[in-house]
C-alpha positions in Angstrom: -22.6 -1.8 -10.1 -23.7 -3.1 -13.3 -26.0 -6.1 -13.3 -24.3 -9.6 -13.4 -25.0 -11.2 -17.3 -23.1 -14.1 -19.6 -20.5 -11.2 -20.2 -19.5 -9.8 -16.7 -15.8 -10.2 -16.3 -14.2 -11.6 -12.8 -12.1 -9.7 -10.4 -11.4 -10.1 -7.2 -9.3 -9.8 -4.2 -6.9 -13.4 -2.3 -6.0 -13.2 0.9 -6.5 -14.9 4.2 -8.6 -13.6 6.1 -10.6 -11.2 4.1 -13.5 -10.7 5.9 -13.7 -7.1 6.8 -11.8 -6.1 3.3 -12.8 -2.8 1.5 -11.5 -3.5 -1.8 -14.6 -4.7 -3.1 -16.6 -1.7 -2.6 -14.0 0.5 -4.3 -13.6 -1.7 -7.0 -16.9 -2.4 -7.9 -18.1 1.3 -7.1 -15.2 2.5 -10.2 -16.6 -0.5 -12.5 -20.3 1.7 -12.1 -18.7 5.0 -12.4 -17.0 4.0 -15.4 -19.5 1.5 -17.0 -17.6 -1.3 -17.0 -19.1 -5.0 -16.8 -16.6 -6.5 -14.5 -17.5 -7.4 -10.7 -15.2 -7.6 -8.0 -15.1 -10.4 -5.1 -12.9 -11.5 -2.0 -11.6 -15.0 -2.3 -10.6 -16.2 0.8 -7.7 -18.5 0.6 -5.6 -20.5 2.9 -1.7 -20.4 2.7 -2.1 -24.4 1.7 -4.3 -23.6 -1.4 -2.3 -20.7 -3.2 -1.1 -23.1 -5.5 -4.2 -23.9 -6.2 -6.1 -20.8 -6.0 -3.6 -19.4 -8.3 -4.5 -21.8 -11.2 -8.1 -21.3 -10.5 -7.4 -17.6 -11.5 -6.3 -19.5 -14.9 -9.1 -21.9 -15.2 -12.0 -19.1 -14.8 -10.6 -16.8 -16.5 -10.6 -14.0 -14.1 -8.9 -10.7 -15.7 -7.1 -9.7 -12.5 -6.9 -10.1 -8.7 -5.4 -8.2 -6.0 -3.4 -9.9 -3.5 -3.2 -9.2 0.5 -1.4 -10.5 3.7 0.1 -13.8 4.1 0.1 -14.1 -0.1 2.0 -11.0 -1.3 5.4 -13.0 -1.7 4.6 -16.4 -1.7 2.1 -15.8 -4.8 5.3 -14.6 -7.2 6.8 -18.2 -7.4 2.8 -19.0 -9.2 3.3 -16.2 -11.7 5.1 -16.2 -15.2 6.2 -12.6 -14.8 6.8 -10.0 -12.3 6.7 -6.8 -13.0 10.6 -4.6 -12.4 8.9 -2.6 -9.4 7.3 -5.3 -7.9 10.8 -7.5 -7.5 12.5 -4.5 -6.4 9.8 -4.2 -3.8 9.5 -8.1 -3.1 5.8 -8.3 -2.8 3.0 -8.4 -5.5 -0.5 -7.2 -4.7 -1.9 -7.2 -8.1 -2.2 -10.3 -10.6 -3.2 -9.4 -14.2 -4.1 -12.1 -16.1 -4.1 -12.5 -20.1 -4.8 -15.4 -21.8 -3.9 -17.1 -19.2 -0.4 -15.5 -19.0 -0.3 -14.5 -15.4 1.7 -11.0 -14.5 2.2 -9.6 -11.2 3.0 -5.7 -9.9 3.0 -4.2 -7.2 0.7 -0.3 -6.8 1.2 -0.2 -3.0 4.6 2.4 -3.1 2.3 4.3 -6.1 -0.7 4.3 -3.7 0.8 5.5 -0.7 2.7 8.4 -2.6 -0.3 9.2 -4.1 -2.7 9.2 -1.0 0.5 11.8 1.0 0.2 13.9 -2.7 -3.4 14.5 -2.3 -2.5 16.4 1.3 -0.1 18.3 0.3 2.7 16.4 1.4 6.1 16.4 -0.5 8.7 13.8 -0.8 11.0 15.0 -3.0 14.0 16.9 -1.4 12.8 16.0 2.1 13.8 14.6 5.0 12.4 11.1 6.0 12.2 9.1 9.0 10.4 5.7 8.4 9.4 3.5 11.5 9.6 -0.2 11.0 11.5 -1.9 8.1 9.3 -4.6 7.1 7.9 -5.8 3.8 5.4 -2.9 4.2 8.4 0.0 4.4 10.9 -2.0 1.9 8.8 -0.8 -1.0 8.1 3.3 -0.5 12.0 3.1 0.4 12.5 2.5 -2.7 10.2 4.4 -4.0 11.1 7.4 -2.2 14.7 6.8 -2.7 14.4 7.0 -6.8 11.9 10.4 -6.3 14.9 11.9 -4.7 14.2 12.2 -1.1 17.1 14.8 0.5 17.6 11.6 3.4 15.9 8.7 4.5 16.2 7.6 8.1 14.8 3.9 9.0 14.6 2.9 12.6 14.1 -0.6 14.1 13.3 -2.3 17.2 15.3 -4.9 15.6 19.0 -3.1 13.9 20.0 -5.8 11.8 16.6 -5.8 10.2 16.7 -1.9 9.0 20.7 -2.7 8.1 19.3 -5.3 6.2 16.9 -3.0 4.6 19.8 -0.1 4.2 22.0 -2.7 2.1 19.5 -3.4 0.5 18.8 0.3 -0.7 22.1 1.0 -1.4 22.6 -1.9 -3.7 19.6 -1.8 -6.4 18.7 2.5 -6.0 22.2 3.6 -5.6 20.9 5.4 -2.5 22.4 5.2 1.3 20.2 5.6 4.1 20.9 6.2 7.7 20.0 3.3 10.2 20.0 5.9 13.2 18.5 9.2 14.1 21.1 11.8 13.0 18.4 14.8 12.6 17.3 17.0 15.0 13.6 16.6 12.7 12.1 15.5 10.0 10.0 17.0 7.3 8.0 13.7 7.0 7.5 11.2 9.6 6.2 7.4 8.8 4.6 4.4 10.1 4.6 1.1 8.3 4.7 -1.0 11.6 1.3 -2.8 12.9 1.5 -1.1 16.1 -1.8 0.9 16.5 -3.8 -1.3 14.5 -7.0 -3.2 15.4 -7.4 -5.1 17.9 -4.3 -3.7 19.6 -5.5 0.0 19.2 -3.4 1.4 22.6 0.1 0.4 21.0 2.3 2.9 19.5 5.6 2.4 17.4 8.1 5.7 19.4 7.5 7.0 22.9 9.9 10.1 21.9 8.0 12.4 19.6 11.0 15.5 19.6 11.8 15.4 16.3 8.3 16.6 15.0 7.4 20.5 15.0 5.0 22.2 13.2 6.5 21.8 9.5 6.3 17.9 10.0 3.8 15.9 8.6 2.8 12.6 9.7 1.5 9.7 8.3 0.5 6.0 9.4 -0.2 3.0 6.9 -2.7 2.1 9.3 -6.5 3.3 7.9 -8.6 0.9 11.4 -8.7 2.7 13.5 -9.2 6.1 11.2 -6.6 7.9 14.4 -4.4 5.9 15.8 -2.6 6.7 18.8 0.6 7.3 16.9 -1.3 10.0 14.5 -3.0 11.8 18.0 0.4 12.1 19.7 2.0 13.4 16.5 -1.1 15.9 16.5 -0.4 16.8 20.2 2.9 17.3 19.1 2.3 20.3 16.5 2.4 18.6 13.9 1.5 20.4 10.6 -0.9 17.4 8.8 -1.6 13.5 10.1 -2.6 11.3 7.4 -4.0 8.1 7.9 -4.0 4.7 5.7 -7.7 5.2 3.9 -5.8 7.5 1.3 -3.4 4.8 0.6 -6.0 1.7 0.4 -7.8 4.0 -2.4 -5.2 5.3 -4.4 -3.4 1.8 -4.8 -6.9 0.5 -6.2 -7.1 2.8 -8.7 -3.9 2.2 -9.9 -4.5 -1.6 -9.4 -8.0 -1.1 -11.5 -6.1 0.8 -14.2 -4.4 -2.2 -14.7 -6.8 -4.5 -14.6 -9.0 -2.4 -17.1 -6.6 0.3 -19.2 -8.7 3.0 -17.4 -7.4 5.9 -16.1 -9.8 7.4 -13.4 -10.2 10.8 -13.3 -8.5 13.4 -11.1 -11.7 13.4 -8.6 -12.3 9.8 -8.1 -10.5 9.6 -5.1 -12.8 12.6 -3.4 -15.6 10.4 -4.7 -15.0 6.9 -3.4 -14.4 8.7 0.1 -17.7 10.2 -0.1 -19.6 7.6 -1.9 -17.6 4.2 -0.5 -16.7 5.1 2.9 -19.0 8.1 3.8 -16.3 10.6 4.3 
């Protein structure tokens, strides 16, 4: 990272807590690669200060934030425009700000798709089944939905919720998906539920693993712990590929930063920030 001088521009990342956040380290390691004079900081922020926080953005002129849990949709009533993707997926995690004109979008759908690309695994054409449908599966639904996925299948402890989710679909992509298992497999198998995730590590979303054979790939939004007990179970199952959330969290900042910035990273960045972020 560059050293801090009277022109270093802000960036930065709201949420509540943000303690053990990564985004920082990506973010700042892209604004070295690329020789940029921005630096990149968590802002912790309390539901009761959005408001607030959000102005601040204003006031200091910071050029961009991103935005993580509880703020992705109560920040879009601060902003004076929302990007078409971002309503569709109801959440914004990225804030742009120019001249004090305040935009926010939404890279999380373009991150994940990106981060199953990178393994070699295919979308388009393909049979789905997504587990959970909360704000985290609402937006690759869509997503996946416009690509051209041959079916998505969402299941739900709670029905009404993927229903919900279903009509949803149907009504803004043109696109019906099933609310039930009516496949004997799946080509691509999905976690966007919390189950797994620290500090309730022994949790897993399904008990019935059937529908995954050796052509299935599996993947789980969840990057801590790096293996979940979903992703070993699918593994036990035969599964061809398991793919945790790490590649996710980096692709969607590297769209995020492109954003931020007008830089487009290169093909190899996101090899590189695995090696020189995260060690891997």
């Amino acid at each position: 990272m560059r050293e801090v001088d009277g022109h270093t521009k802000l960036l930065g990342l709201m949420g509540y807590p943000v303690e053990h956040t990564y985004s920082p380290g990506i973010h700042n390691y892209l604004s070295g690669r690329y020789r940029q004079n921005y630096v990149y900081m968590p802002l912790d922020v309390r539901p009761d200060c959005l408001g607030e926080a959000v102005a601040g953005l204003r006031a200091l002129s910071f050029c961009g934030v991103n935005v993580t849990a509880p703020h992705k949709v109560e920040v879009m009533k601060y902003l004076d425009k929302i990007d078409g993707a971002a309503l569709l997926y109801g959440a914004v995690n990225t804030i742009k700000n120019e001249a004090g004109f305040l935009t926010g979008y939404n890279t999380d759908a373009d991150g994940f798709y990106l981060s199953l690309l990178v393994e070699g695994v295919e979308i388009i054409g393909k049979d789905i089944l997504i587990l959970g449908a909360g704000g985290a599966a609402r937006p690759i639904c869509v997503k996946f939905a416009k690509l051209g996925a041959k079916s998505i299948t969402i299941l739900n402890r709670t029905q009404n919720h993927a229903d919900e989710l279903a009509q949803f679909i149907e009504k803004n992509c043109g696109y019906t998906m099933l609310t039930c298992r009516e496949h004997s497999r799946y080509d691509v198998v999905i976690n966007t539920t919390s189950a797994g995730m620290e500090p309730n590590i022994d949790s897993c979303p399904i008990d019935d693993f059937s529908f995954i054979d050796g052509a299935t790939a599996v993947a789980d939004m969840i990057y801590n712990p790096a293996q979940t007990v979903f992703l070993r179970r699918a593994k036990e199952h035969g599964a061809r590929c398991v793919v945790n959330g790490l590649g996710m969290l980096i692709y969607q900042a590297i769209v995020a930063y492109e954003i931020f910035t007008g830089i487009k990273a290169e093909p190899d960045t996101f090899s590189d920030i695995k090696k020189e972020v995260f060690g891997l």
